[in-house]
Every structure is written in structure tokens, then in C-alpha cells.
BADRENLO-457652 format. One record per residue (C-alpha): residue in one letter; x, z, y. Coordinates in steps of 0.001 Angstrom, whole numbers, plus 524288, in hexadecimal, padded with zeros to 5 digits. Layout:
! residues N
AXZY ...
This chain:
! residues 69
X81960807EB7B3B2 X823578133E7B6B3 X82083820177B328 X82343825547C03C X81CB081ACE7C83F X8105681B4B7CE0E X804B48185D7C431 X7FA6D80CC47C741 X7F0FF8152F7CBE0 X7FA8A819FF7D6CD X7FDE280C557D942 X7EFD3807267DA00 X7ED978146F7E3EA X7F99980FF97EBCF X7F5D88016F7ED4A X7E5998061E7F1E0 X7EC6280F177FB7B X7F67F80773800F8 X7ED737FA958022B X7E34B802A0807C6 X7ED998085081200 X7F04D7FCAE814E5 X7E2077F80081794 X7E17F80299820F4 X7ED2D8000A8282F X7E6CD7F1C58295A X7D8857F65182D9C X7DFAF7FDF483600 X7E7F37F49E83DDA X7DBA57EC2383C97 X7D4297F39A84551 X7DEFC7F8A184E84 X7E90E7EFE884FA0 X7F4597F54E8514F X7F7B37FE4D85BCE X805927FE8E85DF7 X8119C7FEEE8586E X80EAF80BE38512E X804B78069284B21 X809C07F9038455D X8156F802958420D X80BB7809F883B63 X805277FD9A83423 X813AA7F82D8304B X817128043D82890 X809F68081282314 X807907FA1281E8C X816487F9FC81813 X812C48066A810D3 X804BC8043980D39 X80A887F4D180A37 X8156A7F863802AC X80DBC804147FA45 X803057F88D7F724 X80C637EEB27F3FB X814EE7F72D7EAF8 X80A317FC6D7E4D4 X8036C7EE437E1B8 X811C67EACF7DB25 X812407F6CB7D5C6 X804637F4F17CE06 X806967E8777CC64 X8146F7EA797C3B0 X80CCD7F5367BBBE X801647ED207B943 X808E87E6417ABCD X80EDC7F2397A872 X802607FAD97A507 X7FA5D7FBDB79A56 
């Protein structure tokens, strides 16, 4: 792993956040629905950020696993 990168620990914090974010946003717009255009706006860029953080940090722990010790 770099030496400048984020350790696994960070990555394993970023992954529970993001997928929990992203549990949210889905319990949410479970039990509302959505609203309006706001709000689907609202669900399109939250789910690409809380998405793209999971997804990048799965790939990213998943690279790293062979590498440590």
C-alpha cells in the first residue's frame, strides 16, 4: 500500500459510513417517496457520492488485501 494513501482502517471506516449513508437514503425514500424533483435530485447525487465512496473503497481494500502482511 502507498505511504500516503489511506490505511485499512480508514478504508474499512469509509466503506461502514458510506453503505450506511446509503441505507439511509433508502429507508428514507422508503417511507416518503419522493417528493419532487428536489428531492430525486437530492437522491441522484447523494447516492453517486455515498455509491462511488463505497465502491472505491471495496476496490480499494480489496487491491491491498495481497499486499499486507
Amino acid at each position: 500500500m502507498s505511504r500516503f494513501g489511506p490505511t485499512r482502517g480508514e478504508l474499512k471506516l469509509r466503506l461502514a459510513i458510506s453503505l450506511f449513508g446509503l441505507a439511509l437514503m433508502i429507508g428514507a425514500y422508503a417511507s416518503n417517496g419522493i417528493g419532487g424533483i428536489a428531492s430525486l435530485e437530492i437522491g441522484i447525487i447523494g447516492g453517486a457520492f455515498f455509491g462511488g465512496s463505497a465502491i472505491w473503497s471495496a476496490r480499494r481494500l480489496w487491491q491491498t488485501k495481497d499486499q499486507d502482511p
